[in-house]
C-alpha positions in Angstrom: -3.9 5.0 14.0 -5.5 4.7 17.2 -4.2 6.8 20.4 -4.0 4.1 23.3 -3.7 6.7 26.1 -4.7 10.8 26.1 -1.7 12.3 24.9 -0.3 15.3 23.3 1.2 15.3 19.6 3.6 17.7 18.7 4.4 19.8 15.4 7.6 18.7 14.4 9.3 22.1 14.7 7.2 22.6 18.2 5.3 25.1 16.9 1.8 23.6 18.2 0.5 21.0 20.3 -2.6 18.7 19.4 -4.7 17.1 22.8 -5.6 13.7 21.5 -8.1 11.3 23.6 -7.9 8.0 24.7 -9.7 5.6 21.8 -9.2 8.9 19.0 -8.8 6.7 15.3 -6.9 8.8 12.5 -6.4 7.7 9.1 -2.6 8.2 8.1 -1.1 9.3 5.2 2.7 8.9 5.9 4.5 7.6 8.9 8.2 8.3 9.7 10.8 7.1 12.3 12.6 9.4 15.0 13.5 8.0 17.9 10.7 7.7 20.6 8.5 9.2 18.2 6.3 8.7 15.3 6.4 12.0 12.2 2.3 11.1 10.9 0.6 12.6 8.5 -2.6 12.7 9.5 -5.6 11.9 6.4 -8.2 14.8 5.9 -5.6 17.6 5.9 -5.2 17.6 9.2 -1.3 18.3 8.8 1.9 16.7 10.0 2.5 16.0 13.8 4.8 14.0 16.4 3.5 11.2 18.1 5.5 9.5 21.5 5.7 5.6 19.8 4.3 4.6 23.2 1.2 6.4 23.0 -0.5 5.1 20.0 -1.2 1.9 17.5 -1.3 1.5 14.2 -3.9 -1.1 12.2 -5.5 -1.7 9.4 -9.0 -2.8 10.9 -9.9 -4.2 13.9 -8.1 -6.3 16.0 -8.6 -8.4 19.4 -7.5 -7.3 22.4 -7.6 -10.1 24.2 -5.0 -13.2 24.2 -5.6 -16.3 23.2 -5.5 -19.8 25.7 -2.4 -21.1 23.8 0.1 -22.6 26.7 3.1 -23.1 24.2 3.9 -26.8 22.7 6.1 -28.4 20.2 6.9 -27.1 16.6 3.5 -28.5 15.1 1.5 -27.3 18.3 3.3 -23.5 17.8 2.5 -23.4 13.8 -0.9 -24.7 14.2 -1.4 -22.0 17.2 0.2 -19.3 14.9 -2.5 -20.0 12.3 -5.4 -19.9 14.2 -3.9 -16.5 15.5 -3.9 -15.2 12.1 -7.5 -16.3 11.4 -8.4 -14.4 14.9 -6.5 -11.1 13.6 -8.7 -11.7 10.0 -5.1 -11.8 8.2 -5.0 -13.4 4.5 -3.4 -16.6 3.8 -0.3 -15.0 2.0 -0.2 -12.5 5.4 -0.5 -15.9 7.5 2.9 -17.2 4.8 4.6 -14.2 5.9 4.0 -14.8 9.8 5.0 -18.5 9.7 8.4 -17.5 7.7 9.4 -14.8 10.1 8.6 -17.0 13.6 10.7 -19.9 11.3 13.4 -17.4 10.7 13.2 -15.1 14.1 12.9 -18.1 16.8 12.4 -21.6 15.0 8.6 -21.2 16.4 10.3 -21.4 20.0 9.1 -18.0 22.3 13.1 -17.6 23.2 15.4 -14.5 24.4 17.6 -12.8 21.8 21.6 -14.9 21.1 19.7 -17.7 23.6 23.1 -19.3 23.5 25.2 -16.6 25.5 24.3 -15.9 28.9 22.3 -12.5 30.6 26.1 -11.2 31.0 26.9 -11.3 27.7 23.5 -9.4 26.4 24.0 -6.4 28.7 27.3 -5.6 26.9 26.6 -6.4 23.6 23.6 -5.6 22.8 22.7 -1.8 23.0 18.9 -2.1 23.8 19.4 -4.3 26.8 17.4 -5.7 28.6 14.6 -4.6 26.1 16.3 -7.1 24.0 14.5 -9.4 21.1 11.9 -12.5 23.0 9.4 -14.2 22.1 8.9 -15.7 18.8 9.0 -12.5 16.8 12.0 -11.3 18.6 10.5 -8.1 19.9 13.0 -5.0 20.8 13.1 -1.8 22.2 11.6 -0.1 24.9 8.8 1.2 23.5 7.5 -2.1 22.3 7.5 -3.2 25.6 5.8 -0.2 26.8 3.1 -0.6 24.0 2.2 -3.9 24.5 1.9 -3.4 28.4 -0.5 -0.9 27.8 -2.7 -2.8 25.0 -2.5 -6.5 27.4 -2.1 -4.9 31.2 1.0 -7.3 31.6 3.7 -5.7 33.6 6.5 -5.8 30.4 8.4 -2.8 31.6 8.5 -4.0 34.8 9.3 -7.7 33.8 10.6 -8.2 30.2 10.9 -11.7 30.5 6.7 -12.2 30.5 7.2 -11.4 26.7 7.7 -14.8 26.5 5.0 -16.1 27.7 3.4 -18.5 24.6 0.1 -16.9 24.3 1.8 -13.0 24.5 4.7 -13.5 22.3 1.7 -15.0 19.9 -0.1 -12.2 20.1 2.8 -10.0 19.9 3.7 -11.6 16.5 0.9 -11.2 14.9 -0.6 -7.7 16.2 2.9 -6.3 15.5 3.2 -7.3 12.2 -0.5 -6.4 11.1 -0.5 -3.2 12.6 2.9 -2.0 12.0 4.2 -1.2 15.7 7.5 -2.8 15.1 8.8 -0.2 12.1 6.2 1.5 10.7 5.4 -0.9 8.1 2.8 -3.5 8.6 1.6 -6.9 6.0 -1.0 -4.8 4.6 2.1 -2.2 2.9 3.2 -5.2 1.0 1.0 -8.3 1.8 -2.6 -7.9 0.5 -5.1 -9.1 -2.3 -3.8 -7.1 -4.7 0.0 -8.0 -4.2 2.5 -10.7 -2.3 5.9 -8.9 -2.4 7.4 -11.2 0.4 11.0 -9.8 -0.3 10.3 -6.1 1.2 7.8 -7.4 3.6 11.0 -7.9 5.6 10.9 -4.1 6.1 7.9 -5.1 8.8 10.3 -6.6 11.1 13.8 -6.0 10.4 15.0 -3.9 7.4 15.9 -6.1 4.4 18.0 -8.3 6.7 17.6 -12.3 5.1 15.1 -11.2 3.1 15.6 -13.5 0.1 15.7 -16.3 2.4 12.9 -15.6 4.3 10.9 -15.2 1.3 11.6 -18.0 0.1 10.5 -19.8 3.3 7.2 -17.7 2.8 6.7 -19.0 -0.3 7.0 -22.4 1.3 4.4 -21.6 4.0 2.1 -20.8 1.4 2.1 -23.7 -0.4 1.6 -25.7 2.9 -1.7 -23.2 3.7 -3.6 -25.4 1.5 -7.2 -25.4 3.7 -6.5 -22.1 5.5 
């Protein structure tokens, strides 16, 4: 877990406050939701503490922080551009499976907005985390994603949500989110790894165990296809 701005983490009953520099890397232990906040347990006995989601990132490794030159294209263009993301993250080829299944299942490999069918009218009253609703091709939501990946790219989410669908963000969105766990807490490397491919609760990076049979199945596919990766 890396803290992306100085902040202060909080013991969950208040009791003390920790002063945590820009750049400071913990290992982690245990990480719960609540709300705007992370509960981590920090490795090394350093104890249990509350984190604002906004203020840090979780990864396994190191990652680039820089996005790639892709300008969007067809289907073939958009898988092709998702697996060369996944080389640049370092991710295996069952983790690169996993990608390719959710963009199938969350977008069709298209950087689009959330029910794309209805119009902005319809999105502020029905869905209850407008306008941070889902974009780009993993279907990013909430507020403190956006605020999160404004602070690791620079690019003005908060103040313009529509820029997460920019080809070359919503790429980079997919597949930092889902290696470093922003989006839940849970990231490929919980159940994706070289020592296990349990695509059925790999949903839990993204979405719960919503269509997880069928998106395993479609991960399954992926990897079959992956056959020079």
């Amino acid at each position: 877990m890396t803290a992306i701005i100085s902040t202060t983490a909080y013991k969950p009953d208040g009791s003390r406050t920790l002063s945590v520099s820009r750049g400071k890397t913990y290992g982690v232990n245990l990480v719960a939701n609540a709300g705007d906040y992370w509960i981590v347990d920090l490795a090394g006995g350093a104890g249990r503490w509350k984190f604002k989601k906004a203020d840090i990132d979780f990864h396994m490794g190191a990652y680039p922080l820089t996005l790639s030159n892709f300008k969007g294209g067809d289907r073939v263009a958009t898988i092709k551009a998702i697996v060369s993301e996944c080389h640049r993250f370092g991710l295996l080829k069952n983790q690169c499976a996993y990608v390719l299944a959710t963009a199938e299942h969350e977008s069709n490999f298209q950087p689009i907005k959330e029910a794309w069918w209805m119009g902005e009218n319809w999105r502020r009253q029905n869905l209850r985390y407008w306008p941070w609703y889902g974009r780009g091709y993993g279907q990013m939501t909430w507020d403190f994603n956006y605020r999160l990946y404004e602070r690791l790219t620079g690019i003005k989410l908060t103040k313009n949500p529509d820029l997460a669908l920019q080809p070359n963000l919503a790429l980079y969105i997919l597949v930092h989110g889902m290696k470093s766990g922003a989006f839940t807490g849970y990231s490929l490397e919980n159940w994706i790894n070289s020592k296990q491919t349990n695509f059925y609760k790999a949903r839990m990076i993204v979405n719960g165990l919503d269509c997880a049979g069928q998106i395993a199945g479609r991960a399954s596919y992926w990897y079959r296809q992956l056959t020079v990766y």
